[in-house]
KOLMAR-567671 format. One record per residue: x, y, z negated of N, C-alpha, C in turn; residue in three letters. Coordinates in steps of 0.1 Angstrom, whole numbers, always signed. Each point is the difference from the previous one (the first is absolute). Layout:
N
      nx      ny      nz     cax     cay     caz      cx      cy      cz   type
       X       Y       Z       X       Y       Z       X       Y       Z    ALA
...
***
This chain:
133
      nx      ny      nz     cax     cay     caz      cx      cy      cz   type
    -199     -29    +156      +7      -8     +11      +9     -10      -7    UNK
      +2     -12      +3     +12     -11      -5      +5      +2     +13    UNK
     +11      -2     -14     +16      +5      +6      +6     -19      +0    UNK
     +17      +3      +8      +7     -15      -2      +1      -1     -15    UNK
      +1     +11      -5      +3      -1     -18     -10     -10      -4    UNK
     -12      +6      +0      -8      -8      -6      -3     -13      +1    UNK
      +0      -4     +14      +3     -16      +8     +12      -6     -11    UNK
     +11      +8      -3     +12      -8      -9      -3      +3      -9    UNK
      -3      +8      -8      -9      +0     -14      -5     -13      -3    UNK
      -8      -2      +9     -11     -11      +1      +2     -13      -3    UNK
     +12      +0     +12     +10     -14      -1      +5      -1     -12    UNK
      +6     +12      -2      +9      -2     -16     -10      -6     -14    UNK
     -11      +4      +3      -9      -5     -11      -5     -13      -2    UNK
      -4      -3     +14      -1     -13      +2      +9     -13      -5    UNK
     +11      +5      +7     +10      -7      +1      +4      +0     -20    UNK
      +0     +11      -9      +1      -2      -9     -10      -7      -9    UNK
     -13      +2      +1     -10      -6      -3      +3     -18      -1    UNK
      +0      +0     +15      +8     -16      +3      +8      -5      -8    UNK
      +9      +6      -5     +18      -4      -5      -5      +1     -15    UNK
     -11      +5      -5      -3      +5     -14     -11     -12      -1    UNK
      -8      -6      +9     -10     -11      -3     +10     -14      -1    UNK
      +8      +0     +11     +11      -8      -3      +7      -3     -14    UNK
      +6      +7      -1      +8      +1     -12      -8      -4     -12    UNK
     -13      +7      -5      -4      -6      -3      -6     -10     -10    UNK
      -3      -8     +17      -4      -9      +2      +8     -18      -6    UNK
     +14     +11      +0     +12     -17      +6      +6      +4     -19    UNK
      -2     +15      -7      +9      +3      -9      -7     -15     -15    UNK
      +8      -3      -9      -1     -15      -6     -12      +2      -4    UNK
     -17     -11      -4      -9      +3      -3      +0      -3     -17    UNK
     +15      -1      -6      -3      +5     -14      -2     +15      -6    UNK
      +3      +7      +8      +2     +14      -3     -18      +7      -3    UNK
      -1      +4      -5     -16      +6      -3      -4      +8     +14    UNK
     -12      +3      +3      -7      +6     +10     +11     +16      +2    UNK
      -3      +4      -9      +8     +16      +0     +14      +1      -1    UNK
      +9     -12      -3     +12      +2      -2      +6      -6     +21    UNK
     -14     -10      +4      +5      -2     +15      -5     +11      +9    UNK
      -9     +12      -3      -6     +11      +8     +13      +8      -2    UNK
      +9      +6     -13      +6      +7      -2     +14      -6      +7    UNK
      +6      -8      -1     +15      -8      +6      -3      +1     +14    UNK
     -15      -8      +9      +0      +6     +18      +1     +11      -3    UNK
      -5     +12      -5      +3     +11      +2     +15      +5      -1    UNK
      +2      -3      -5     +16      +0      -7      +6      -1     +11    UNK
      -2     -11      +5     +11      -8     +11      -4      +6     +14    UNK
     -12      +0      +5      -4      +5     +10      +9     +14      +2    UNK
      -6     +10     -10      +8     +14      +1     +13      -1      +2    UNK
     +10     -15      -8     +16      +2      +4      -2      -4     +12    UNK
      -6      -8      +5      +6      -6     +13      -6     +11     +13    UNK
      -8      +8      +0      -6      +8      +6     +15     +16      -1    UNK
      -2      -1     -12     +17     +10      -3      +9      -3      +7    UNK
      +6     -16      -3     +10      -5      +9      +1      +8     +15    UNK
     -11      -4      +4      -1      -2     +17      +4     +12      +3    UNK
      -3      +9      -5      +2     +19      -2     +16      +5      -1    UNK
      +3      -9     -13     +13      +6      -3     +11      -7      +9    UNK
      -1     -13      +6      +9      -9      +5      +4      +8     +12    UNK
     -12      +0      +6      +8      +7     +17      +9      +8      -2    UNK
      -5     +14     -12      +8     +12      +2     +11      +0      -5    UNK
      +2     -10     -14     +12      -4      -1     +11      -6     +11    UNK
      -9     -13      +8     +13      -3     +10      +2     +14      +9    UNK
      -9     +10      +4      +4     +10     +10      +9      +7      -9    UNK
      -1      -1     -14     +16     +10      -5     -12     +14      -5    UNK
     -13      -7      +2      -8     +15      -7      -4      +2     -11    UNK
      -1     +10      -9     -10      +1     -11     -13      -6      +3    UNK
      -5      -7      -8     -12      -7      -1     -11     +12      -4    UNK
     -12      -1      +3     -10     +16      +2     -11      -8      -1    UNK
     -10      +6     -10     -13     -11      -2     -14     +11      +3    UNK
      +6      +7     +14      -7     +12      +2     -12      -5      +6    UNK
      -8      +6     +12      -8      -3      +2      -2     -11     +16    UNK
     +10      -3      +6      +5     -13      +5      +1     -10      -7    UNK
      -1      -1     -14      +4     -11      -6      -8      -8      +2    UNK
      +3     -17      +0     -15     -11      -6      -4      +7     -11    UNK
      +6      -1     -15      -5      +4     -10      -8     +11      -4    UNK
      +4     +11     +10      -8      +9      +0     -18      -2      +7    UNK
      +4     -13      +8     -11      +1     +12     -12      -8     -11    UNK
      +7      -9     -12     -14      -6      -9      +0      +0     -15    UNK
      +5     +15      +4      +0      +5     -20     -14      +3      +0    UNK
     -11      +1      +6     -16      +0      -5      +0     -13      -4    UNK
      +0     -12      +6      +0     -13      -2      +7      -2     -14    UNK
     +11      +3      +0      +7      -4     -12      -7      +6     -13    UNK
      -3     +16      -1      -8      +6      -4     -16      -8      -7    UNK
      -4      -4     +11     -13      -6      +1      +1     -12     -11    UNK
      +9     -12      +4      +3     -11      -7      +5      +2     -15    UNK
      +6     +15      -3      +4      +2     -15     -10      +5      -9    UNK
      -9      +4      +9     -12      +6      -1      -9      -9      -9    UNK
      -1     -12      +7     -15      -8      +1      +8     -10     -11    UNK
     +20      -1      -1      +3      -8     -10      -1      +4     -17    UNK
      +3     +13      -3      -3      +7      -6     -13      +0      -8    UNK
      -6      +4      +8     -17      -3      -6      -8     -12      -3    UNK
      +9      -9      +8      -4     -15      -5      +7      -5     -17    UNK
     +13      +8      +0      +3      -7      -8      -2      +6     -16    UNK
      -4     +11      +2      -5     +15      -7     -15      -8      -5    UNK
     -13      -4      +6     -10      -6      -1      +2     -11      -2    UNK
     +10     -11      +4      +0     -13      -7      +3      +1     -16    UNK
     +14      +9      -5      +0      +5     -14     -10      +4      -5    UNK
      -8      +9      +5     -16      +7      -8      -8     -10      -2    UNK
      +4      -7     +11     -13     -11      -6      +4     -12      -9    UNK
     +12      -8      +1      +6      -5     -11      -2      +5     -12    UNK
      +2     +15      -4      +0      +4     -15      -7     +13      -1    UNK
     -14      -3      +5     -10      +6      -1     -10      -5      +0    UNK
     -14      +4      -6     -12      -5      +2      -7     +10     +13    UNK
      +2     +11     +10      -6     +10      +3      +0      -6     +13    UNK
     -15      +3      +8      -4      -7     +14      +9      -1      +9    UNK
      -5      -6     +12      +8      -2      +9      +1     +14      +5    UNK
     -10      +7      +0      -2     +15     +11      +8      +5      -6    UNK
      +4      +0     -12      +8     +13      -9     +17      -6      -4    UNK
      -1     -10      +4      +9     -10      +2     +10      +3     +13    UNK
      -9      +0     +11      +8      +3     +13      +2     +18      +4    UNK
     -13      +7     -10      +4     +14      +6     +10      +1      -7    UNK
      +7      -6     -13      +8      +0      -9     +12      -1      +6    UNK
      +0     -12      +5     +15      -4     +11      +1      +7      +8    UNK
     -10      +5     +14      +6      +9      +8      +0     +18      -7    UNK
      -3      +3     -11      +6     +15      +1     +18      -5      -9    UNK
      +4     -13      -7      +8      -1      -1      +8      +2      +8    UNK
      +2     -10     +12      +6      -5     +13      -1     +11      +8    UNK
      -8      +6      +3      +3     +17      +2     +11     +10      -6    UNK
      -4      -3     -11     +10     +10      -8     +16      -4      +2    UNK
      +5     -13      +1      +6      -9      +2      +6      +1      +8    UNK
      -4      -1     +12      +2      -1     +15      +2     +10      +9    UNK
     -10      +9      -4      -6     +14      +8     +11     +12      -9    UNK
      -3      +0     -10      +5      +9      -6     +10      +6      +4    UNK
     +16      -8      -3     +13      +0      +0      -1      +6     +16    UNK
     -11      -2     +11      +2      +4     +12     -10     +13      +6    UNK
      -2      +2     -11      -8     +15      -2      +9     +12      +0    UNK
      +8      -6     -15      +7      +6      -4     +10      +5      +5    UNK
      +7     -11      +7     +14      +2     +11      -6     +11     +10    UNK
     -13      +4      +5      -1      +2     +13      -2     +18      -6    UNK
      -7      -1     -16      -4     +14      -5      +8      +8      +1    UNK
     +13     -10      -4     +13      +9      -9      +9      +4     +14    UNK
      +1      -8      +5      +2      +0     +17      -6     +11      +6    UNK
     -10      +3      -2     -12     +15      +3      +5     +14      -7    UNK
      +9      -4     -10      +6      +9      -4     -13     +12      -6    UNK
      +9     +11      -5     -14     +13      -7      -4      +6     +12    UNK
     -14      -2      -1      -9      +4     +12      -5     +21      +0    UNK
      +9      +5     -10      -1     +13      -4      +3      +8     +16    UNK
***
């Protein structure tokens, strides 16, 4: 069943998606391909943070990046994008200073970008799982 969550989930993604093609888009075109995927990301997530922390601050609240948050609503997205940057830039190196194919080239980059990406949030969730004894 969808819930109203999911409908603002949805928004939230969108609406980041948007703010992340933007940015960009507009960020200076001397900067290399990966240094302008990495800075929208950068910026997108503060300004997405902002919007989160601003309110609660003017109400006099602790700021909470629980599961009402924007940032909580497109950490797959964010995820996803560190993901796909990672492995790009993991395979663009392999193949600069390597001779080995493309196929072995790109399985190369994404179990890096995995390890990279994925890992650090494996980990958090393992250790977080505490001994399963």
């Amino acid at each position: 069943m969808v819930s109203e969550r999911t409908f603002t989930d949805a928004a939230y993604a969108l609406a980041f998606l948007l703010l992340y093609g933007l940015v960009a888009t507009v960020i200076a075109p001397q900067f290399t391909a990966y240094l302008r995927v990495l800075a929208a990301l950068f910026v997108s997530i503060s300004i997405f943070g902002a919007l989160d922390i601003l309110p609660a601050l003017a109400s006099g609240e602790r700021p909470l990046f629980d599961s009402e948050s924007r940032l909580y609503s497109v950490r797959g997205i964010v995820v996803l994008i560190s993901l796909v940057l990672v492995t790009a830039v993991a395979a663009d190196r392999l193949r600069a200073t390597t001779a080995l194919s493309d196929a072995v080239v790109t399985a190369t980059g994404f179990v890096v970008g995995v390890a990279v990406v994925l890992g650090p949030i494996v980990a958090y969730y393992w250790r977080r799982a505490g001994p399963t004894s």
